[in-house]
C-alpha positions as CSV (number, residue, x, y, z in Angstrom):
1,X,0.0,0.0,0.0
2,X,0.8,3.5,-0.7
3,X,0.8,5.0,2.5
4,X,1.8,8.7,1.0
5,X,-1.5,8.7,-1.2
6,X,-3.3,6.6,1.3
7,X,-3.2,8.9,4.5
8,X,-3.8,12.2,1.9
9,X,-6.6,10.6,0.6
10,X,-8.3,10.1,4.2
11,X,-7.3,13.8,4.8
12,X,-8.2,15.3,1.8
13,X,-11.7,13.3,2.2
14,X,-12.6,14.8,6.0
15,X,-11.6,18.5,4.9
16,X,-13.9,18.5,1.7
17,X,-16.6,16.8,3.6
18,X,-15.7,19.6,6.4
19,X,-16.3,21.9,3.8
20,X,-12.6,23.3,3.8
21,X,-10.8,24.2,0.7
22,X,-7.6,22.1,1.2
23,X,-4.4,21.8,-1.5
24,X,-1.9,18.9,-0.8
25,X,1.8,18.4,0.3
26,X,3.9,16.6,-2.2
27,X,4.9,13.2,-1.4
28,X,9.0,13.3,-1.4
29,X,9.2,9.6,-2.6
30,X,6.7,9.5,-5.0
31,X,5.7,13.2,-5.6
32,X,1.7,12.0,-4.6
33,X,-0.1,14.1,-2.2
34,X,0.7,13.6,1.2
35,X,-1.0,15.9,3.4
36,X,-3.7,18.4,2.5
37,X,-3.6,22.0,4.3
38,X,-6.8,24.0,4.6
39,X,-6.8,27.4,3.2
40,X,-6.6,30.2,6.3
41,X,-8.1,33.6,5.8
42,X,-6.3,36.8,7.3
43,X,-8.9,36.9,10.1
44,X,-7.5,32.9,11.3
45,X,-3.9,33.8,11.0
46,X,-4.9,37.1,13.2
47,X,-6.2,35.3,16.0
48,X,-3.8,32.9,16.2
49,X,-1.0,35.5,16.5
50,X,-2.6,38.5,18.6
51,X,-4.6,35.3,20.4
52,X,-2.4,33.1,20.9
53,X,1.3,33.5,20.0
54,X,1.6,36.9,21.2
55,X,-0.2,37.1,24.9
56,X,2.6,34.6,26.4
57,X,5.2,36.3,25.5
58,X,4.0,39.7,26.6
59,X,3.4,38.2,29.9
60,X,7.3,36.9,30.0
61,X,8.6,39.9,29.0
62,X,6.8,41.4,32.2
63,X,7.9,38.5,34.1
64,X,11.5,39.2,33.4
65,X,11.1,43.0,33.8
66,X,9.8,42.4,36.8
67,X,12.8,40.4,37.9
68,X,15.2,43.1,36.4
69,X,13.7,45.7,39.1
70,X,14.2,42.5,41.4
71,X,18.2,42.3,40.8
72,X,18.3,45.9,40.6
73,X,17.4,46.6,43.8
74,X,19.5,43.7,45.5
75,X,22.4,45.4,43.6
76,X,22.1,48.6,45.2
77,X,21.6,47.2,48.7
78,X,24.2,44.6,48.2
79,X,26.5,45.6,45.5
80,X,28.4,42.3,45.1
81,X,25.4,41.2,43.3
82,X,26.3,43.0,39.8
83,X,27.0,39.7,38.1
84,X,22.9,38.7,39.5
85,X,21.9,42.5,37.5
86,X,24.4,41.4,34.3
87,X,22.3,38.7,34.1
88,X,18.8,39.6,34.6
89,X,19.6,42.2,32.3
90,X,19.8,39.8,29.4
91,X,17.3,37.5,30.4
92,X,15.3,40.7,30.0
93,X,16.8,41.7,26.9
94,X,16.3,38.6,24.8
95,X,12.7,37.8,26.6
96,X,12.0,41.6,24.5
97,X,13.2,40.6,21.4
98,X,11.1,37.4,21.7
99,X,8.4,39.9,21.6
100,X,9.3,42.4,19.5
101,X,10.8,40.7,16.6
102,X,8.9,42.0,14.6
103,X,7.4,44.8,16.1
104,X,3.4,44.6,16.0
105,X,0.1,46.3,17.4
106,X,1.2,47.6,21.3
107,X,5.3,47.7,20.6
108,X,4.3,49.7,17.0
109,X,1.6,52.2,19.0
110,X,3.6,52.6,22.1
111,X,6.6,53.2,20.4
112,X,8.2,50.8,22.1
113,X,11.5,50.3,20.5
114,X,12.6,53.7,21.3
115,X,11.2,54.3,24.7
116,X,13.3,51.3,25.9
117,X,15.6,50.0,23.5
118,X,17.0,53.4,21.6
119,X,20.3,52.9,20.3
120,X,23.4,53.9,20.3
121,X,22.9,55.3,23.7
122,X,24.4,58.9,24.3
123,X,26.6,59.2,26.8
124,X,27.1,62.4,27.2
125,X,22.8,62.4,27.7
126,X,23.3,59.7,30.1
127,X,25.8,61.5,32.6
128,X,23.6,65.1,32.2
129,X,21.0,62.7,33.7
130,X,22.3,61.4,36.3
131,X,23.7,64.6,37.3
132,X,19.8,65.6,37.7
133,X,19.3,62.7,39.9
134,X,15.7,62.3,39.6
135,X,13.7,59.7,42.2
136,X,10.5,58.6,40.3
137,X,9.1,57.8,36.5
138,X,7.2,60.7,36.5
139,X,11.5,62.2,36.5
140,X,12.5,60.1,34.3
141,X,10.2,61.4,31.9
142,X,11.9,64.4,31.3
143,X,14.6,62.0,30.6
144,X,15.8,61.8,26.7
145,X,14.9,58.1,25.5
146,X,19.3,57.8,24.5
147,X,19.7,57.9,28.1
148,X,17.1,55.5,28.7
149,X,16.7,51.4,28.5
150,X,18.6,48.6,27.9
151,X,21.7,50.6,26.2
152,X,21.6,52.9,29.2
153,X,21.5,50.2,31.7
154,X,24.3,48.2,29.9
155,X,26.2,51.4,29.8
156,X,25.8,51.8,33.7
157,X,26.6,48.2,33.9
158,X,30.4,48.2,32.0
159,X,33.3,48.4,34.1
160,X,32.9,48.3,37.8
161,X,30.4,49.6,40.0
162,X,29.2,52.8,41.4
163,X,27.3,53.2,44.5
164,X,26.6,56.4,43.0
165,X,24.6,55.0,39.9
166,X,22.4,52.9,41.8
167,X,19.0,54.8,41.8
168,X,19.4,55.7,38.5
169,X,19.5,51.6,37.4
170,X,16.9,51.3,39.5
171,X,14.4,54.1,37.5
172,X,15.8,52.4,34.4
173,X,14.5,48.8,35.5
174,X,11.3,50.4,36.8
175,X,10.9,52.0,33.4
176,X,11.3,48.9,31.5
177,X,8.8,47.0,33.9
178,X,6.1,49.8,33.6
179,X,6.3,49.2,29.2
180,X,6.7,45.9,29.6
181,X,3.1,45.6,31.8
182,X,1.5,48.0,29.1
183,X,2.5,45.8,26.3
184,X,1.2,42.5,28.2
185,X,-1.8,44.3,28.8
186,X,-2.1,45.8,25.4
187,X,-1.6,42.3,24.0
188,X,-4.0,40.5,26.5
189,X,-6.9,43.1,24.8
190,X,-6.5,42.0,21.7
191,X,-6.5,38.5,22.5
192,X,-10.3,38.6,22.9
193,X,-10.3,40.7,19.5
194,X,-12.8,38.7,16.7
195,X,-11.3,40.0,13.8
196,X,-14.5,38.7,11.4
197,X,-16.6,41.8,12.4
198,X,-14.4,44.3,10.8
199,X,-13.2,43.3,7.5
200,X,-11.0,46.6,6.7
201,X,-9.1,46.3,10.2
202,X,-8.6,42.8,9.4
203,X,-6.7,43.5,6.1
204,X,-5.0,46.6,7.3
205,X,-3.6,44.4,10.6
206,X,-2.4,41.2,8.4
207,X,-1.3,43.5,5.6
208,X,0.7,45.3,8.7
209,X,1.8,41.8,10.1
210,X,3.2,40.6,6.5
211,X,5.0,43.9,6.1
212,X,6.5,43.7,10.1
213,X,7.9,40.9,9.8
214,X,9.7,42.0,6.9
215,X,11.1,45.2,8.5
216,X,11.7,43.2,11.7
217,X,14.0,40.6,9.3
218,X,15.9,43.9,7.9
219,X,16.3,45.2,11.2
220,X,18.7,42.3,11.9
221,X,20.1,41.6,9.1
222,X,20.9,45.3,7.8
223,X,20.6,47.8,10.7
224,X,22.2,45.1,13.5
225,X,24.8,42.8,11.5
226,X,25.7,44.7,8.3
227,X,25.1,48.3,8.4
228,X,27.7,48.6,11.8
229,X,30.0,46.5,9.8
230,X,30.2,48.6,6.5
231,X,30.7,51.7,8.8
232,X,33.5,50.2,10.4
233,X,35.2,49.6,6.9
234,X,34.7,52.5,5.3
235,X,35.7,54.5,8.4
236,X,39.2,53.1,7.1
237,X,40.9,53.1,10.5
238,X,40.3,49.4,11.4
239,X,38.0,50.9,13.9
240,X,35.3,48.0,15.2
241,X,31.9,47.9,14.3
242,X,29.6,49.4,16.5
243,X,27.2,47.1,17.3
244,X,23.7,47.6,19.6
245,X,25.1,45.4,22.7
246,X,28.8,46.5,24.2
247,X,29.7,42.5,24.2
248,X,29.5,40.8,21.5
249,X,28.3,37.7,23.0
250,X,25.4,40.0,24.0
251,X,25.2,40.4,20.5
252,X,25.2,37.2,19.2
253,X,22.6,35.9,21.7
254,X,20.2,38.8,20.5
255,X,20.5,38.1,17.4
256,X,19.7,34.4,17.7
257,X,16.7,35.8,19.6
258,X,15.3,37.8,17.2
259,X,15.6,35.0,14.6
260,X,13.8,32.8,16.5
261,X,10.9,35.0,16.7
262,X,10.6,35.6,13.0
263,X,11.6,32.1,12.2
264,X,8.7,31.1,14.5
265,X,6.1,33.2,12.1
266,X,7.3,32.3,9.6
267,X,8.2,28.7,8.8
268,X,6.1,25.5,10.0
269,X,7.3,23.3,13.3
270,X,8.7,19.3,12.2
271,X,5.1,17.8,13.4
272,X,2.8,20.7,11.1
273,X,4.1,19.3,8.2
274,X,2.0,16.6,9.1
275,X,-0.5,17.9,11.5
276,X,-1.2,21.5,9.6
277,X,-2.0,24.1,11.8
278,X,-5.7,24.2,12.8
279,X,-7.4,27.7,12.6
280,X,-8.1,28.3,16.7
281,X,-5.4,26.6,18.2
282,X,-1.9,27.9,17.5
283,X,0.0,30.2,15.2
284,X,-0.6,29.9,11.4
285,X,3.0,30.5,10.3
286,X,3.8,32.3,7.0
287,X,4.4,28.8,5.3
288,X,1.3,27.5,6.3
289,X,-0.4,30.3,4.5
290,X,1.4,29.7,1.6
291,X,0.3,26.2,2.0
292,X,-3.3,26.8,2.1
293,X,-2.9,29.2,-1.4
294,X,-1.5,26.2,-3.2
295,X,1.8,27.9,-4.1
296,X,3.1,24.6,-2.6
297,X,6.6,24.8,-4.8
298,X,7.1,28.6,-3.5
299,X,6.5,27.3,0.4
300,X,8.9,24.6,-0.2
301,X,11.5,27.5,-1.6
302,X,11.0,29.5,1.4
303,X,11.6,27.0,4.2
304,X,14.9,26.0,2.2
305,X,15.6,29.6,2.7
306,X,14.9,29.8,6.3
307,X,16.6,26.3,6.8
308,X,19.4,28.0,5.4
309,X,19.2,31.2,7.5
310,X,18.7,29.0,10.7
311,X,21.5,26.9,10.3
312,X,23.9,30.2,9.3
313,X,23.0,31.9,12.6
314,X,23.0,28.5,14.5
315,X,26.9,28.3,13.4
316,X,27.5,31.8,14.1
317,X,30.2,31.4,16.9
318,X,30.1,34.2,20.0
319,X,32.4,36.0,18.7
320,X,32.2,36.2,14.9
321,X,34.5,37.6,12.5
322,X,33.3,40.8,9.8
323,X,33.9,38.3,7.2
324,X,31.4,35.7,8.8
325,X,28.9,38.5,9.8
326,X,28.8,39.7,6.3
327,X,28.3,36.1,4.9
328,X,25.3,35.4,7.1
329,X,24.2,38.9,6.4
330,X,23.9,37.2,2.8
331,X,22.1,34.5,3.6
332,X,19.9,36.7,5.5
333,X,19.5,38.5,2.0
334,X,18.4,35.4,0.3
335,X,15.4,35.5,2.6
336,X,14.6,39.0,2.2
337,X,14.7,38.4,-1.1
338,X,12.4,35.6,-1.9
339,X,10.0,37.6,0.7
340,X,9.8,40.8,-1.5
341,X,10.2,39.1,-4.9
342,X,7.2,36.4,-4.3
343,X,6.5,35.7,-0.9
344,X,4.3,39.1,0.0
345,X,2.9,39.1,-3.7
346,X,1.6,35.4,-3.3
347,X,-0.4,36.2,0.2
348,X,-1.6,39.2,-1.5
349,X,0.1,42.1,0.7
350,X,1.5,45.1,-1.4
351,X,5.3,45.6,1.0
352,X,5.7,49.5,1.6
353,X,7.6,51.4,4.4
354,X,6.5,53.3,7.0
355,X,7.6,54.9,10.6
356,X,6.6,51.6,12.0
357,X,9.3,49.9,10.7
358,X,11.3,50.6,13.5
359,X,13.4,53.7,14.9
């Protein structure tokens, strides 16, 4: 028995008796259908990412703000804990990116990405404010956003510590923690959105999705890993690239953050390929959607291309050379490019630019 054409046909047979439009899966072995995917509309692949994808990592974002304020006031009463602070601060860090790669509905409206991740930091900002020494948010508000955040903090953090700069980490941990609870709450509200009873904001929020993730891919791969490396070589004084995060482990760790957030929007887990996502109960990744549009050759095409991405950032040492960062910076361009060239066009989404493609 054929057990490719054999298990499509039983699946293929419950989703046109469901009523579901459904296009197969090649068989690898004998190019029969294998498994059929349902076709998703906008409004599915909405709910499952501002319903379900979204909400849990807003609410561990909060949770590891909330432990950044945590460590930053154990530093300041016992400052031998600064290694406890290092550490919370990228367990922070990295739990943001998780959300905010790509930036979408709260992070976009609340400007997130420069209230609390502006960089480079400025330094000279950063000593004019803690030369005004202020004691509450409401303070830090007259605060310039470069002297502000995780670039501040890491700042603050470099080199050893100051007894001096302790209330000032704190107001930056306490300023994190208050954005991070306004994005979990932002994203717990439109959990409970149904996006069937507005058709425009349905297409303007997927259209705004598809376009995200794009600027949220370019944001790594030009503005982090290239851009600070073609500086550094045209500066022609073998000067080093100035990267977002002081260490370039820091770095490195960021970065494989922020892939894995797109990656995770984008390209179908191992057991989907058999068990397609189900409208309701997950994330419907880019590929799926693909998928369910019968541009079967295209999806397989595009998770190549992210199989290749993953496994150039997965090889990435801690400490890369320019020369490496500029060949996964390549690879990284292969993506982009399949993504404007036929990816957007087959899910329909015109790809444009605006100020919410990040600061």
């Amino acid at each position: 028995m054929n057990t490719c054409s054999s298990s499509a046909g039983r699946r293929r047979t419950l989703l046109l008796l469901a009523g579901v439009a459904a296009w197969p899966v090649l068989c690898a072995q004998t190019q029969t259908p294998l498994v059929a995917f349902p076709f998703y509309s906008g409004e599915q692949a909405l709910q499952g990412l501002y319903g379900q994808h979204l909400p849990p990592l807003a609410r561990a974002f909060e949770a590891e703000a909330g432990a950044l304020v945590t460590a930053a006031r154990t530093h300041c009463s016992t400052p031998s804990s600064a290694d406890v602070l290092r550490s919370a601060w990228r367990k922070a860090l990295l739990a943001w990116q998780a959300l905010a790669s790509p930036a979408l509905g709260p992070v976009i409206e609340r400007r997130s990405q420069r209230q609390i991740d502006f960089w480079p930091p400025r330094s000279p900002l950063l000593k004019k404010a803690l030369a005004q020494a202020p004691r509450t948010l409401a303070d830090m508000e007259r605060i310039g956003t470069p002297a502000k955040g995780f670039p501040a903090m890491e700042m603050l953090l470099v080199g050893p510590s100051d007894p001096a700069h302790c209330p000032y980490l704190v107001l930056i941990a306490e300023g994190i923690a208050a954005e991070a609870t306004a994005l979990r709450s932002g994203f717990e509200s439109l959990a409970t959105r149904d996006w069937t009873t507005d058709e425009d904001a349905a297409r303007a929020a997927f259209a705004e999705w598809i376009n995200q993730w794009l600027g949220g891919l370019e944001r790594l791969r030009w503005m982090q890993i290239e851009q600070p490396v073609q500086r550094a070589r045209t500066a022609g004084d073998k000067r080093a690239p100035a990267f977002a995060r002081q260490s370039m482990a820091d770095n490195t760790a960021e970065w494989r953050a922020q892939w894995q957030a797109l990656r995770a929007q984008a390209r179908l887990k191992p057991e989907q390929v058999s068990q397609p996502p189900q409208p309701g109960q997950g994330l419907i990744p880019i590929e799926a959607l693909l998928m369910g549009k019968g541009h079967i050759a295209l999806a397989g095409r595009w998770g190549q291309a992210l199989d290749a991405a993953e496994a150039a950032i997965g090889l990435l040492p801690s400490t890369p050379s320019q020369d490496e960062l500029m060949a996964l910076s390549k690879t990284l361009k292969g993506v982009t490019t399949l993504y404007q060239a036929e990816v957007a066009a087959a899910l329909d989404v015109p790809l444009g630019f605006s100020d919410a493609d990040g600061d």
